[in-house]
Biopython code that builds the backbone (N, CA, C, O; Angstrom):
import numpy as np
from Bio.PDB.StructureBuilder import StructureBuilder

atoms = [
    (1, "UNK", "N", (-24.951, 19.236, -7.665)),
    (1, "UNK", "CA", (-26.021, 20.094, -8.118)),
    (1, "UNK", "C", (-25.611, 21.562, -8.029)),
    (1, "UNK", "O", (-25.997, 22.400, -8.843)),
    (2, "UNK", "N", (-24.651, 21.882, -6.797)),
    (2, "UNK", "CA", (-24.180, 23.477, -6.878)),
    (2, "UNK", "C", (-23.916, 23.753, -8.011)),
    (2, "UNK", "O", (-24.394, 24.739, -8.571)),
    (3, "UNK", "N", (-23.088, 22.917, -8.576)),
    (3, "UNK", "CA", (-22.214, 23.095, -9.839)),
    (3, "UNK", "C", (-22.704, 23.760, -11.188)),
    (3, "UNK", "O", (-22.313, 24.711, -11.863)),
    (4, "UNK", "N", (-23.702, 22.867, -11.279)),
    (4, "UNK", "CA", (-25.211, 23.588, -12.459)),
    (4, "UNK", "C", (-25.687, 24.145, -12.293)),
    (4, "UNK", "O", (-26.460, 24.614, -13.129)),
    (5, "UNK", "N", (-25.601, 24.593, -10.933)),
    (5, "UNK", "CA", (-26.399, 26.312, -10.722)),
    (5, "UNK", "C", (-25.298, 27.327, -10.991)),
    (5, "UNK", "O", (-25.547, 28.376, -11.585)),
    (6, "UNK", "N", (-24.036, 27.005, -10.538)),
    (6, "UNK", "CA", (-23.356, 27.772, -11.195)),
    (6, "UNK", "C", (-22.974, 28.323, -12.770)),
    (6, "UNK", "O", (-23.107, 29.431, -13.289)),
    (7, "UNK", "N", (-22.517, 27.224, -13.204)),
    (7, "UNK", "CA", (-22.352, 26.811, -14.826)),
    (7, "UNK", "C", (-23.674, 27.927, -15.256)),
    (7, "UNK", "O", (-23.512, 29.032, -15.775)),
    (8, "UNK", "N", (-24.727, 27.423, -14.955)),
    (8, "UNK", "CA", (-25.976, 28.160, -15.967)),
    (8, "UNK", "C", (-26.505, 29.504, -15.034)),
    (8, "UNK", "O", (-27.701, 29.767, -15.158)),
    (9, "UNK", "N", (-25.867, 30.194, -14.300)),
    (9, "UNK", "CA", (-25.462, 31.391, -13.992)),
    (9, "UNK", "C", (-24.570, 31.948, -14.444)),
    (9, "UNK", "O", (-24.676, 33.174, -14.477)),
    (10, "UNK", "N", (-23.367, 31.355, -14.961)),
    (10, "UNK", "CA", (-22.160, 31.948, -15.981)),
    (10, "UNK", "C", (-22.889, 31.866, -17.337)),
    (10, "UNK", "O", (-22.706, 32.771, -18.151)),
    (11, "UNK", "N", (-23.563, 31.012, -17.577)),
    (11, "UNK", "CA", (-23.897, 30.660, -18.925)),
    (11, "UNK", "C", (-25.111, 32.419, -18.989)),
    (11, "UNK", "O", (-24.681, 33.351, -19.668)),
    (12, "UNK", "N", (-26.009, 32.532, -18.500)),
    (12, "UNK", "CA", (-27.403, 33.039, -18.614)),
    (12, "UNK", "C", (-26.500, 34.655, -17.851)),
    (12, "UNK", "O", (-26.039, 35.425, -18.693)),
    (13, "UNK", "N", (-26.371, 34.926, -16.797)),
    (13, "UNK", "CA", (-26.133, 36.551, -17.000)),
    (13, "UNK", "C", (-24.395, 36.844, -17.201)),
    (13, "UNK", "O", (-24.014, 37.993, -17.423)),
    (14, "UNK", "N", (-23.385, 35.669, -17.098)),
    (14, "UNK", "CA", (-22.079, 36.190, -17.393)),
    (14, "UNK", "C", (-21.963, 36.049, -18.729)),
    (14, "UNK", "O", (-20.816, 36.158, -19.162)),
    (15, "UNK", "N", (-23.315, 35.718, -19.945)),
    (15, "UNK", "CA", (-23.010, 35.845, -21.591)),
    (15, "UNK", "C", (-21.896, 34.472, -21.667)),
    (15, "UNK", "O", (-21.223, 34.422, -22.696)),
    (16, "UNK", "N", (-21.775, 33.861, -21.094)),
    (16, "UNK", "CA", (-20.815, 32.994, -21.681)),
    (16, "UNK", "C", (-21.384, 31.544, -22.430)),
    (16, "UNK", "O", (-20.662, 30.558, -22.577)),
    (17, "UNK", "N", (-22.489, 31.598, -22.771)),
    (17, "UNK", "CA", (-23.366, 31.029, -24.031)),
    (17, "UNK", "C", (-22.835, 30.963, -25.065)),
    (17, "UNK", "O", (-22.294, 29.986, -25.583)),
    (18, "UNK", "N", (-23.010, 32.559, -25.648)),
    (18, "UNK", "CA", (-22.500, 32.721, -26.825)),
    (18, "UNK", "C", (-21.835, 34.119, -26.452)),
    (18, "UNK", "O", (-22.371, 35.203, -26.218)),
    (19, "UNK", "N", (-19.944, 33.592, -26.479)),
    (19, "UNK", "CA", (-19.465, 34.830, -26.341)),
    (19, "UNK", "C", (-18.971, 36.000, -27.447)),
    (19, "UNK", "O", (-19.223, 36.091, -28.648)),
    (20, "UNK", "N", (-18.333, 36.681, -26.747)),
    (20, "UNK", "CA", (-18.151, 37.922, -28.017)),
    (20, "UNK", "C", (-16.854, 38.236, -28.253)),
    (20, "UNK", "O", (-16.445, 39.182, -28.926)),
    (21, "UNK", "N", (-16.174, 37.357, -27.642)),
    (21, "UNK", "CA", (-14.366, 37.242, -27.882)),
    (21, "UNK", "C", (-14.065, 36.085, -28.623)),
    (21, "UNK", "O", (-14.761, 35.071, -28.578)),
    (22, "UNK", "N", (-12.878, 36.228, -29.419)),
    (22, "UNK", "CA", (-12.509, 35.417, -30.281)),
    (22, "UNK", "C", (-11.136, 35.188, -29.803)),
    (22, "UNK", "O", (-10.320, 35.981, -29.334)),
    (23, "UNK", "N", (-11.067, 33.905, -30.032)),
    (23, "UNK", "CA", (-10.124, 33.445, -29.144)),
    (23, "UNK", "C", (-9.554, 32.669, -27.873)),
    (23, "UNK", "O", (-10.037, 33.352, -26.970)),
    (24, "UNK", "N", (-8.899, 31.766, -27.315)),
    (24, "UNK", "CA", (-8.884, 30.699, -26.254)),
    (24, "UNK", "C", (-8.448, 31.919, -24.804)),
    (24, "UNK", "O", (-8.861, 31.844, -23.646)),
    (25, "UNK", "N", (-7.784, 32.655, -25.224)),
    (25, "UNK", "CA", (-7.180, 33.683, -24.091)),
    (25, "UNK", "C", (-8.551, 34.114, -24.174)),
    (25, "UNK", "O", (-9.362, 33.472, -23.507)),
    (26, "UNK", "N", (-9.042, 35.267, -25.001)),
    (26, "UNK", "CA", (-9.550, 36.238, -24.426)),
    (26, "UNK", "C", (-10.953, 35.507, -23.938)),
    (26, "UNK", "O", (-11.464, 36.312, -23.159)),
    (27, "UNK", "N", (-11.593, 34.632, -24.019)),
    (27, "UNK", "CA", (-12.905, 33.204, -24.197)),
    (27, "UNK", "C", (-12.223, 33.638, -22.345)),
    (27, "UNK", "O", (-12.411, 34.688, -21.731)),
    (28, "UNK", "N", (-11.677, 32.778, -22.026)),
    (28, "UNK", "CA", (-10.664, 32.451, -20.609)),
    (28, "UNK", "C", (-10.884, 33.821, -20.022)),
    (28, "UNK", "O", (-12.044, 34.227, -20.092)),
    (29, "UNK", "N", (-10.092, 34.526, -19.518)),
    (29, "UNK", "CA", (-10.026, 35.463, -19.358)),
    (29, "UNK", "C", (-11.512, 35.932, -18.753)),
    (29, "UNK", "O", (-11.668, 35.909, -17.532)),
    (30, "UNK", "N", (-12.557, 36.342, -19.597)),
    (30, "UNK", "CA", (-14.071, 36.743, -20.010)),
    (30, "UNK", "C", (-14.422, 35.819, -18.517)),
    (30, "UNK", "O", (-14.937, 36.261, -17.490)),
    (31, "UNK", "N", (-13.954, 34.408, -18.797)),
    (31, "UNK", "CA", (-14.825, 33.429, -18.231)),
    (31, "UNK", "C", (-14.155, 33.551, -16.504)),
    (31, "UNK", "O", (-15.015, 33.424, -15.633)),
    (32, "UNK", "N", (-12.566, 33.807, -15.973)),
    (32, "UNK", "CA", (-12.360, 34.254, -15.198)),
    (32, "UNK", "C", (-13.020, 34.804, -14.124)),
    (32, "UNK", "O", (-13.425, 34.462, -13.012)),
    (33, "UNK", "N", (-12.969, 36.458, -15.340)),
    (33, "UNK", "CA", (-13.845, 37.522, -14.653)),
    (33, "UNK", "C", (-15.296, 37.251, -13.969)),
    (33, "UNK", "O", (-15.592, 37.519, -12.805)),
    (34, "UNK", "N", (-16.131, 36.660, -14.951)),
    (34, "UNK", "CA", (-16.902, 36.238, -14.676)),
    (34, "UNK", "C", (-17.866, 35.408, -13.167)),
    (34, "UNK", "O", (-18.876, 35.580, -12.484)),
    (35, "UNK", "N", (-16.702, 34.473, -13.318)),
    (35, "UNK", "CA", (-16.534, 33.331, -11.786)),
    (35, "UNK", "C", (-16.453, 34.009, -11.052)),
    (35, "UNK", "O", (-17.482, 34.189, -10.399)),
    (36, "UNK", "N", (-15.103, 34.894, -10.635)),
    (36, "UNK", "CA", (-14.657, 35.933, -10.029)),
    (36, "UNK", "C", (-15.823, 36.952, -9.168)),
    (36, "UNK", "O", (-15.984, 37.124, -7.960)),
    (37, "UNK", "N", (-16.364, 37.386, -10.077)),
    (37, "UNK", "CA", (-17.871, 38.384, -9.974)),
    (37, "UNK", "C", (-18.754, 37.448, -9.456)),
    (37, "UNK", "O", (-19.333, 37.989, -8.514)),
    (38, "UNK", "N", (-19.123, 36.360, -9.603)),
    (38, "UNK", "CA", (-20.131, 35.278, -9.459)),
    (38, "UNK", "C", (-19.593, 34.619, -7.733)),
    (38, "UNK", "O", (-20.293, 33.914, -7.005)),
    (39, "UNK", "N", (-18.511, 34.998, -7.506)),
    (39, "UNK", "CA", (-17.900, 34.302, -5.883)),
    (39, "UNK", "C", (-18.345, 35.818, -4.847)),
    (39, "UNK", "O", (-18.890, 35.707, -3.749)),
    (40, "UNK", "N", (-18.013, 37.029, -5.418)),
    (40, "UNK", "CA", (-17.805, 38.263, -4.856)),
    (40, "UNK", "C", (-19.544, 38.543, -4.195)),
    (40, "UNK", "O", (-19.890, 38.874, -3.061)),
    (41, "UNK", "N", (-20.279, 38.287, -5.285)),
    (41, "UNK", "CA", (-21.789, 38.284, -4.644)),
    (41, "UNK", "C", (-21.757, 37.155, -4.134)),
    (41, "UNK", "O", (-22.236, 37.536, -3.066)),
    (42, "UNK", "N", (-21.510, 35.416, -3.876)),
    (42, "UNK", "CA", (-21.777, 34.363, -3.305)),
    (42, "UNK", "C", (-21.753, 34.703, -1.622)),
    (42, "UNK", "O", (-22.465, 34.514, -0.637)),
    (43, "UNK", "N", (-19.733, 35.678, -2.166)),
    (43, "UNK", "CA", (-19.380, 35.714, 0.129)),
    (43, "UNK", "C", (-20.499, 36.824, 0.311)),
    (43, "UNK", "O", (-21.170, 36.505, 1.293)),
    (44, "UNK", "N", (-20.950, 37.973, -0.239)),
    (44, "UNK", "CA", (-21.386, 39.094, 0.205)),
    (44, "UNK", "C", (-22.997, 38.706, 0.820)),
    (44, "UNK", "O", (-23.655, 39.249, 1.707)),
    (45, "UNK", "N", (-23.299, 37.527, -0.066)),
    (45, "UNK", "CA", (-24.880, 36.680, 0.315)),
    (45, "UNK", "C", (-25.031, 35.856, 1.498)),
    (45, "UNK", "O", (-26.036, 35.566, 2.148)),
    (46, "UNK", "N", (-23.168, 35.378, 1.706)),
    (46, "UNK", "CA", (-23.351, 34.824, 3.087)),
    (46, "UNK", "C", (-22.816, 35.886, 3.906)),
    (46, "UNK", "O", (-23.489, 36.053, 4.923)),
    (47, "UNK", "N", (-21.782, 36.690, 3.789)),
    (47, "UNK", "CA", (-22.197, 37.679, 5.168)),
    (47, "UNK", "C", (-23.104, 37.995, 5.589)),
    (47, "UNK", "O", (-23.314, 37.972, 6.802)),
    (48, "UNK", "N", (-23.970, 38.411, 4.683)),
    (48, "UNK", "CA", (-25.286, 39.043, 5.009)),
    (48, "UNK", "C", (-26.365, 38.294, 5.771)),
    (48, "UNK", "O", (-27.240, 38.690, 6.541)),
    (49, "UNK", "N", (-25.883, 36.529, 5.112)),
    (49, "UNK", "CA", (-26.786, 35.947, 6.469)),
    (49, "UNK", "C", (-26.551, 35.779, 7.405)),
    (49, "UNK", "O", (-27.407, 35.553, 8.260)),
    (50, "UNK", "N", (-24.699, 35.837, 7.753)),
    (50, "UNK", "CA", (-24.473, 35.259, 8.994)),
    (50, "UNK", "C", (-24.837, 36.483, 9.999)),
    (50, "UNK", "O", (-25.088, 36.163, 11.161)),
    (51, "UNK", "N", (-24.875, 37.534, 9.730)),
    (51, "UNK", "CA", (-25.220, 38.764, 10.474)),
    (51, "UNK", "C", (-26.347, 38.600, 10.980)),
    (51, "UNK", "O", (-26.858, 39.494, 11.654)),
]
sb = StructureBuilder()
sb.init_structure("model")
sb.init_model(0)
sb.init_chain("A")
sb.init_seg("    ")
for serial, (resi, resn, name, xyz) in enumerate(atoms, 1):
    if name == "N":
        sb.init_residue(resn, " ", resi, " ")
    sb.init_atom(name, np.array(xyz, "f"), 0.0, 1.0, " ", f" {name:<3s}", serial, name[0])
structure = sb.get_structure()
């Protein structure tokens, strides 16, 4: 179930629905960043609780 909360958190604010790159690299890449940004707030949500 994590999984689909993730997925449709990339999908709904990382735009990766309907993207705006053309192409398998730059598609990739987009989708990377994305995850990337989507882990960076995940640890920053659990520091904040373990504090």
């Amino acid at each position: 179930m994590r999984i689909e909360q993730v997925f449709g958190g990339l999908e709904s604010i990382g735009c990766l629905r309907r993207t705006r790159y053309r192409g398998r690299r730059k598609v990739q890449f987009a989708a990377y960043l994305d995850a990337s940004a989507y882990n960076l707030l995940r640890v920053a949500r659990l520091r904040s609780c373990a504090s």
